[in-house]
Short mmCIF file of the C-alpha atoms (twelve columns), coordinates in Angstrom:
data_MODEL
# 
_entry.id   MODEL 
# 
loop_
_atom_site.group_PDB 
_atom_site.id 
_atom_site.type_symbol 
_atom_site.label_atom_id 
_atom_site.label_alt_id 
_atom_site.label_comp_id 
_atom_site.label_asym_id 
_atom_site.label_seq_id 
_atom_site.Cartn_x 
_atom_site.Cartn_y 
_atom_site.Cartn_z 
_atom_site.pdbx_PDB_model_num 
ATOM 1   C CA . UNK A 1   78.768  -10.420 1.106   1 
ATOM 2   C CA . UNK A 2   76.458  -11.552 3.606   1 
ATOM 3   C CA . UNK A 3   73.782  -9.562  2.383   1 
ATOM 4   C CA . UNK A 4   74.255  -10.253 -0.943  1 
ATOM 5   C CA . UNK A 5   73.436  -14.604 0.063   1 
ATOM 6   C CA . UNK A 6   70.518  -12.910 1.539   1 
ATOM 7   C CA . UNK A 7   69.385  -11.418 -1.327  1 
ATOM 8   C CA . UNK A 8   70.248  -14.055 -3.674  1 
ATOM 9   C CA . UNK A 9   68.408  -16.969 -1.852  1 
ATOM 10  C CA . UNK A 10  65.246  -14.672 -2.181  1 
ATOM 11  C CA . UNK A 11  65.405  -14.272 -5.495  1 
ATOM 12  C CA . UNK A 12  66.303  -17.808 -6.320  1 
ATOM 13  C CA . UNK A 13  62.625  -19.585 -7.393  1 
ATOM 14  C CA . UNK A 14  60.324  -21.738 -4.834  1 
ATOM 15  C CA . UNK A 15  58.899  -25.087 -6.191  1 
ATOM 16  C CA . UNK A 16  54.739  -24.494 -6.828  1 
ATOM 17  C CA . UNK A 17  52.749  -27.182 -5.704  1 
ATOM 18  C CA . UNK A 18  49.978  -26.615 -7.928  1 
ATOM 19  C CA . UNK A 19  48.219  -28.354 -10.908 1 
ATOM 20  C CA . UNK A 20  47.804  -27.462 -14.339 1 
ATOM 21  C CA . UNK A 21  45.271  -28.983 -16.365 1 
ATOM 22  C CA . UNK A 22  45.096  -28.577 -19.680 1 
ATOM 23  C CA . UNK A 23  41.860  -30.131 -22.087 1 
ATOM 24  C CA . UNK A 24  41.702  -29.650 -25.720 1 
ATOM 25  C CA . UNK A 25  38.554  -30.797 -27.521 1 
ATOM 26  C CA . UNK A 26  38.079  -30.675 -31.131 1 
ATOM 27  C CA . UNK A 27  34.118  -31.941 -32.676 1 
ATOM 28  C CA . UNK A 28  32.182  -31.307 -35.536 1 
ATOM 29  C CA . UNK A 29  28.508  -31.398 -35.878 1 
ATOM 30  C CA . UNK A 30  26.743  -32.387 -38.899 1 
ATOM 31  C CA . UNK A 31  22.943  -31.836 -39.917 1 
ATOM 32  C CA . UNK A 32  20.269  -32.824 -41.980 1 
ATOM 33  C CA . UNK A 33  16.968  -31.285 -41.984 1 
ATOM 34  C CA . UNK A 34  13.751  -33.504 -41.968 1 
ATOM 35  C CA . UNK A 35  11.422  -32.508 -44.146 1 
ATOM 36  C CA . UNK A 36  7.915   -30.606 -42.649 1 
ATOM 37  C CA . UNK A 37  4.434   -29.740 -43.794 1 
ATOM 38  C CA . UNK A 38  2.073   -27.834 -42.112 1 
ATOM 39  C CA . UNK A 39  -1.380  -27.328 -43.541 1 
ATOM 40  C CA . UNK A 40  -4.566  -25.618 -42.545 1 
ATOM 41  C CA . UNK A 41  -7.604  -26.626 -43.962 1 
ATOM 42  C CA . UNK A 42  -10.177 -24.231 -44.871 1 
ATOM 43  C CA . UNK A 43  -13.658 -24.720 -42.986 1 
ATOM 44  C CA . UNK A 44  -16.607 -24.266 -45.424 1 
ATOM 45  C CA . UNK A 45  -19.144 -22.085 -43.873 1 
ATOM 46  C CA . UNK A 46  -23.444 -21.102 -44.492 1 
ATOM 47  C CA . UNK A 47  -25.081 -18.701 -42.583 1 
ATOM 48  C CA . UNK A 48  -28.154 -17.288 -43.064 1 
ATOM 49  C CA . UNK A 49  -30.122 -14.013 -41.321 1 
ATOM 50  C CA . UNK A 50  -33.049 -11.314 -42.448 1 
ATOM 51  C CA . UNK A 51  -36.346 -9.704  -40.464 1 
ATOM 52  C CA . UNK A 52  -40.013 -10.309 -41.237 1 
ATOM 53  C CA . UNK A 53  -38.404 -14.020 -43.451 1 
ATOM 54  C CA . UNK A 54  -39.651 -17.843 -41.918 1 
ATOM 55  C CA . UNK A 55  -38.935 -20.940 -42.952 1 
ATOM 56  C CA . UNK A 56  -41.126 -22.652 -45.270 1 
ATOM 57  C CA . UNK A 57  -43.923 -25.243 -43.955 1 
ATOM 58  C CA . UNK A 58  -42.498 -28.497 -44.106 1 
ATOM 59  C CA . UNK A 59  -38.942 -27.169 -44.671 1 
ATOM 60  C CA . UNK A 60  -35.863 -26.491 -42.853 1 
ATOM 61  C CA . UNK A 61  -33.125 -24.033 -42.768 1 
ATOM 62  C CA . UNK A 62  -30.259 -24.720 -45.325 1 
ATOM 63  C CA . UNK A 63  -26.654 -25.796 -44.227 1 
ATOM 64  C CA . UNK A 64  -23.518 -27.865 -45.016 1 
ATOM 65  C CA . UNK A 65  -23.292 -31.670 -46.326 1 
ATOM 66  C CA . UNK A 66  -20.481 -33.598 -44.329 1 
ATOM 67  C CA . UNK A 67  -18.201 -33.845 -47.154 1 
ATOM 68  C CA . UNK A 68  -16.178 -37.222 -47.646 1 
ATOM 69  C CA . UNK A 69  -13.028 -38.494 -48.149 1 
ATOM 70  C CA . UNK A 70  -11.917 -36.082 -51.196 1 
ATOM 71  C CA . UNK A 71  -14.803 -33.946 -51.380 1 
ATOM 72  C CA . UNK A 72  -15.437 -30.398 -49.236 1 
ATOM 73  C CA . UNK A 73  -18.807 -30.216 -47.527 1 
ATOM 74  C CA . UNK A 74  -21.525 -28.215 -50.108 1 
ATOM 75  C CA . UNK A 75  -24.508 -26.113 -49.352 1 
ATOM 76  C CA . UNK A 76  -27.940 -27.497 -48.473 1 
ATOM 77  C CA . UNK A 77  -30.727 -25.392 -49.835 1 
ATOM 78  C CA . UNK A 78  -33.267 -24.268 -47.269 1 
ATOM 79  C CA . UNK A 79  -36.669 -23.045 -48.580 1 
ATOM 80  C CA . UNK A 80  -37.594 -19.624 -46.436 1 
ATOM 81  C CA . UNK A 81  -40.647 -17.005 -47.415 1 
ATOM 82  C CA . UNK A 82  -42.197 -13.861 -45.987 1 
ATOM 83  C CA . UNK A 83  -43.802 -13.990 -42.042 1 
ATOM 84  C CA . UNK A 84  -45.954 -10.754 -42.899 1 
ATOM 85  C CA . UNK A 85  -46.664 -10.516 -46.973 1 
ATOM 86  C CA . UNK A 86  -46.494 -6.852  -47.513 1 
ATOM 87  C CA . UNK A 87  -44.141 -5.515  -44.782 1 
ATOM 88  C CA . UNK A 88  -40.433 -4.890  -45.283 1 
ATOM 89  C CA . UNK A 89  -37.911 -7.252  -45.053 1 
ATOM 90  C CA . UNK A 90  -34.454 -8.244  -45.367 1 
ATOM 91  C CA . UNK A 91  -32.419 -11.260 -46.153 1 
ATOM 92  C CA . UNK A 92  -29.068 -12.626 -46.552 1 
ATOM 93  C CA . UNK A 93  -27.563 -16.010 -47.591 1 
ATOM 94  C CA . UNK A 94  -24.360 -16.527 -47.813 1 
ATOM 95  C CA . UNK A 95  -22.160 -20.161 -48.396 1 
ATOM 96  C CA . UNK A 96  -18.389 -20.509 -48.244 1 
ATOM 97  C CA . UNK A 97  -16.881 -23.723 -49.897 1 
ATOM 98  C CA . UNK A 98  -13.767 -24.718 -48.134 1 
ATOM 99  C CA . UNK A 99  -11.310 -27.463 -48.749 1 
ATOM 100 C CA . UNK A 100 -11.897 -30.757 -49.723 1 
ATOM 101 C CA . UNK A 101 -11.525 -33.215 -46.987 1 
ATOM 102 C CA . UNK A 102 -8.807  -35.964 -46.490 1 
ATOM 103 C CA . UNK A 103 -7.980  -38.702 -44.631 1 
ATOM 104 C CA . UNK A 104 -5.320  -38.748 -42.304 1 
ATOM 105 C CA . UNK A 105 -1.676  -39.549 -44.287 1 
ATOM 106 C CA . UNK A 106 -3.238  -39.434 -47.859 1 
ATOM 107 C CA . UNK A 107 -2.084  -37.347 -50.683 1 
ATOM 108 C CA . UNK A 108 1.388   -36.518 -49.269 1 
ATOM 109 C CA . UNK A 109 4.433   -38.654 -50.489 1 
ATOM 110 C CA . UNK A 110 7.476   -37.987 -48.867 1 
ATOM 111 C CA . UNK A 111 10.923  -39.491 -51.148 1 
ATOM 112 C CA . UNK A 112 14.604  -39.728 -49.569 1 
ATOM 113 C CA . UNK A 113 13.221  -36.903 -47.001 1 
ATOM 114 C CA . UNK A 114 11.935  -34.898 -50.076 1 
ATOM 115 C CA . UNK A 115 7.837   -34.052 -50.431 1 
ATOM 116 C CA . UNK A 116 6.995   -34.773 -53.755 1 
ATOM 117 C CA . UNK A 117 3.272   -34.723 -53.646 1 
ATOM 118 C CA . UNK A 118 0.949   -33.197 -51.003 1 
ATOM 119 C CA . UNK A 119 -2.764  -32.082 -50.729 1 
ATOM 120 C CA . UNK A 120 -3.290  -28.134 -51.896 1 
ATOM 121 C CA . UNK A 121 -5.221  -26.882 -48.646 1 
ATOM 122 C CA . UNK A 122 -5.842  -23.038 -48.024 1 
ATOM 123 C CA . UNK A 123 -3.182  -22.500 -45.803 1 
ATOM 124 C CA . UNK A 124 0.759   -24.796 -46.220 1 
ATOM 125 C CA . UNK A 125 3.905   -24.433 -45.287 1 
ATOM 126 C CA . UNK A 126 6.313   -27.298 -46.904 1 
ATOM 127 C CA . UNK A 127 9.984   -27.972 -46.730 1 
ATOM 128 C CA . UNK A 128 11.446  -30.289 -48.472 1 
ATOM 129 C CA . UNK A 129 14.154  -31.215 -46.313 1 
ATOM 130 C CA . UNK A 130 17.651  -31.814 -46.870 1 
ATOM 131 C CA . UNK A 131 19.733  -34.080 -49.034 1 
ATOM 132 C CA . UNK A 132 23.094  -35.310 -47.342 1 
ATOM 133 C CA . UNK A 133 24.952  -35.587 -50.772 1 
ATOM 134 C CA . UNK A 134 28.794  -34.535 -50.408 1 
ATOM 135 C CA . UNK A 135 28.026  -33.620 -46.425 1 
ATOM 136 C CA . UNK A 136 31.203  -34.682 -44.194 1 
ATOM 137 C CA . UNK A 137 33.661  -33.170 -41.785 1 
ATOM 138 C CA . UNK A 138 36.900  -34.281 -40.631 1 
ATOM 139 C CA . UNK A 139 39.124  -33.444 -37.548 1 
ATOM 140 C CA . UNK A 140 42.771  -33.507 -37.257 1 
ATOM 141 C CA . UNK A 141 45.038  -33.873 -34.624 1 
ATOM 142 C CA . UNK A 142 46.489  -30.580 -35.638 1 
ATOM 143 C CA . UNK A 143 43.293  -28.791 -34.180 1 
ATOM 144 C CA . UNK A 144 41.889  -28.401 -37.973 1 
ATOM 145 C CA . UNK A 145 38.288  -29.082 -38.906 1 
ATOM 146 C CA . UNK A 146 37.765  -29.526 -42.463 1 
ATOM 147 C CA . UNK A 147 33.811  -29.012 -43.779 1 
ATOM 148 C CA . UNK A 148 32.675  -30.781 -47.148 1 
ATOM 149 C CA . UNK A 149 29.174  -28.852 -48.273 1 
ATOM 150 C CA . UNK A 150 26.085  -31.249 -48.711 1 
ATOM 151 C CA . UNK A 151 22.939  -30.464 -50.400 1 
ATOM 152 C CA . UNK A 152 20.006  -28.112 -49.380 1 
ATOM 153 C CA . UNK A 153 18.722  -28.452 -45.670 1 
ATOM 154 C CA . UNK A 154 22.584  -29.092 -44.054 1 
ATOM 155 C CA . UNK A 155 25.036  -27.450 -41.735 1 
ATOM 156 C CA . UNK A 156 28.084  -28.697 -40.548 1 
ATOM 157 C CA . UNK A 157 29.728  -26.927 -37.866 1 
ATOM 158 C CA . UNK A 158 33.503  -27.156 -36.698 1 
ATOM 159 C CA . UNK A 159 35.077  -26.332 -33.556 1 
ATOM 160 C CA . UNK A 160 38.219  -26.395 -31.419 1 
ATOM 161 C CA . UNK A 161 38.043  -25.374 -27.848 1 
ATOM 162 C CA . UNK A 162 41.063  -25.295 -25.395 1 
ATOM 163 C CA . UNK A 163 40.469  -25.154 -21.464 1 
ATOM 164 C CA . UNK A 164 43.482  -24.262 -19.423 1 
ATOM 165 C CA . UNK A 165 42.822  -24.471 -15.218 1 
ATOM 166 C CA . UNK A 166 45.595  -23.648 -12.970 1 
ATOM 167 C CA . UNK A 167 44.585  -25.325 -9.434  1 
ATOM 168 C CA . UNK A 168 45.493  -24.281 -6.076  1 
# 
């Protein structure tokens, strides 16, 4: 009988002095995009090259204008003839119009984070951006995250995390 006690009291079960912690966090993240442009303007470019070719007395070589505020820089005309009349030559000419130039901020109008009106330039990227319309979330205490959809450009993102430690 004895041993029986003995074997009893061992299996009976010892008080833990240990913590429990137990977090439970439940967010939701909503997003609009801004709207973006990004635009490269074209350069304009002149060059000019050729053998046994001078430029005129009195003259110069061609090249670009400065262009202004809604105008791209044009050609100059430069006035070149033969060094040696007679001998072989070559000669090239060549002019590249770019984009017009603008002022910094004009031409783009930007409406409840939507571009409505921007400068064509050789090289753009636009977006428009998002429109919050019908976005919303809601959390509930019953770890349940409801999304509403909004317009173009939005995210919503739900999420329910539980962290369970068991200390020493």
């Amino acid at each position: 009988m004895r041993k029986l006690l003995l074997i009893a009291c061992f299996m009976l079960p010892s008080a833990a002095f240990g913590d429990v912690i137990h977090k439970m966090t439940n967010s939701i993240q909503l997003t609009v995009d801004g709207a973006y442009t990004v635009g490269e303007r074209g350069a304009s470019t002149y060059s000019v090259s050729g053998s046994n070719i001078k430029v005129s007395d009195s003259a110069s070589f061609g090249g670009l204008t400065a262009g202004s505020n809604g105008s791209a820089p044009t050609m100059t005309n430069g006035t070149y003839e033969m060094h040696t009349v007679g001998s072989a030559m070559t000669f090239s000419e060549s002019f590249l119009e770019g984009d017009d130039v603008y002022s910094v901020g004009s031409g783009v109008d930007v409406t409840a984070g939507v571009i409505t009106d921007l400068p064509v330039l050789s090289k753009t990227t636009s977006y428009s951006g998002g429109v919050a319309g019908s976005l919303s979330g809601t959390t509930v205490s019953n770890s349940t995250n409801t999304c509403v959809a909004g317009g173009a450009g939005t995210s919503c993102v739900g999420q329910f995390v539980t962290e369970l430690s068991i200390l020493d």
